[in-house]
C-alpha positions as CSV (number, residue, x, y, z in Angstrom):
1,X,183.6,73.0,214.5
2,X,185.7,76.1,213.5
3,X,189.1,76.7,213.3
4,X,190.1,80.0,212.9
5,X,194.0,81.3,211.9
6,X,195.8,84.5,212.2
7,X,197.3,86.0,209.0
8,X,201.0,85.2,208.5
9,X,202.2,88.6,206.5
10,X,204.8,86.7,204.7
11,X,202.3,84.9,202.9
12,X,199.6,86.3,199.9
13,X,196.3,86.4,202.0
14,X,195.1,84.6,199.5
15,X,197.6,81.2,200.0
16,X,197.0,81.6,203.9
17,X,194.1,79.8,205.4
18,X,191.6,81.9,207.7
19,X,189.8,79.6,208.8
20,X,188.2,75.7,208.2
21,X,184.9,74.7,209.0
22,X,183.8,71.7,209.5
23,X,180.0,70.3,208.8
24,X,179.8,66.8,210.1
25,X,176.8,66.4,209.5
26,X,176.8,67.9,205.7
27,X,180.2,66.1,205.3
28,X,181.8,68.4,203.8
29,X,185.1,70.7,204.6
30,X,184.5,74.7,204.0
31,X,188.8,76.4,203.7
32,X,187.9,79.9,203.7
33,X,191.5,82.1,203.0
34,X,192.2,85.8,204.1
35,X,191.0,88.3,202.4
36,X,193.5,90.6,200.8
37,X,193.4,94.5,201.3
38,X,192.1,95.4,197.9
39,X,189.1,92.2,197.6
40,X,185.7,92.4,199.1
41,X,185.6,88.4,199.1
42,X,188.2,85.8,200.3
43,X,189.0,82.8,198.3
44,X,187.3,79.5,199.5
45,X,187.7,75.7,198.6
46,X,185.3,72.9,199.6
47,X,185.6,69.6,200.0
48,X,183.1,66.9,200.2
49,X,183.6,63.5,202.2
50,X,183.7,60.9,199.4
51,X,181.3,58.1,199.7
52,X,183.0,55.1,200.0
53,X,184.7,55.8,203.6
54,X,182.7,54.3,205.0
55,X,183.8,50.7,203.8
56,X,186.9,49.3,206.2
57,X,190.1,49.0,204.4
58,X,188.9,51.1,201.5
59,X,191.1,53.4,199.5
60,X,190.4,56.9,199.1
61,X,190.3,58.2,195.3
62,X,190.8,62.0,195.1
63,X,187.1,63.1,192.3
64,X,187.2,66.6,191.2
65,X,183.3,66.3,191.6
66,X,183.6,65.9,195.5
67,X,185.8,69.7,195.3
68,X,184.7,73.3,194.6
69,X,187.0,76.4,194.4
70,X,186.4,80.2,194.4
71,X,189.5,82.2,193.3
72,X,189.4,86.1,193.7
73,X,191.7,87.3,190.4
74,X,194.5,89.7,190.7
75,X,192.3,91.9,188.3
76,X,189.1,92.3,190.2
77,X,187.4,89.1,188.2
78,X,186.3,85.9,189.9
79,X,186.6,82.7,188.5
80,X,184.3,79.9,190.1
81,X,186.1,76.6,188.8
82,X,183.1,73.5,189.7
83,X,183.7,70.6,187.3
84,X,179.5,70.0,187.6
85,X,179.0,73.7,186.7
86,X,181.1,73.2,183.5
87,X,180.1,69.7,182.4
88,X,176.4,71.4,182.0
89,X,177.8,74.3,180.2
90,X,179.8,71.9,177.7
91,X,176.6,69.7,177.0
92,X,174.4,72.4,176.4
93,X,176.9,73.9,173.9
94,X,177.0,71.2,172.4
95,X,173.5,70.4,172.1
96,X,172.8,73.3,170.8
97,X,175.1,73.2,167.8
């Protein structure tokens, strides 16, 4: 299912949510933003469905592991911020040293 949002002008295209797909059956939540005049790509977040919701009564932990986040940069650089992505970069700095 896709929801799709018109731009509001008074906010950054950037802050203001384009659209939000939702996978079922990947479980998982795709937030793609506007894209701003000068960018080729929008900024995007996804979420994953955490794995305990399934239990009744259980409470839902927020896990930076079950998020990803693509940030177009005011100066033309992107920054891709995934805690798995950096967790293999630390260990094999660190292995190598």
């Amino acid at each position: 299912m896709v929801e799709k949002y018109h731009h509001n002008e008074k906010k950054p295209a950037n802050e203001d949510i384009a659209e939000i797909v939702f996978s079922v059956a990947e479980e998982r939540i795709h937030v793609i933003y506007h894209t701003e005049d000068d960018k080729i790509s929008s900024c995007t977040r996804e979420f994953l469905k955490p794995g305990n919701t399934e239990e009744k009564g259980a409470t839902i932990v927020w896990d930076p592991e079950n998020h990803t986040t693509f940030q177009v940069m005011r100066n033309g650089l992107h920054f891709v911020l995934n805690r798995q992505i950096m967790v293999l970069l630390i260990r094999s700095l660190t292995e190598q040293t």
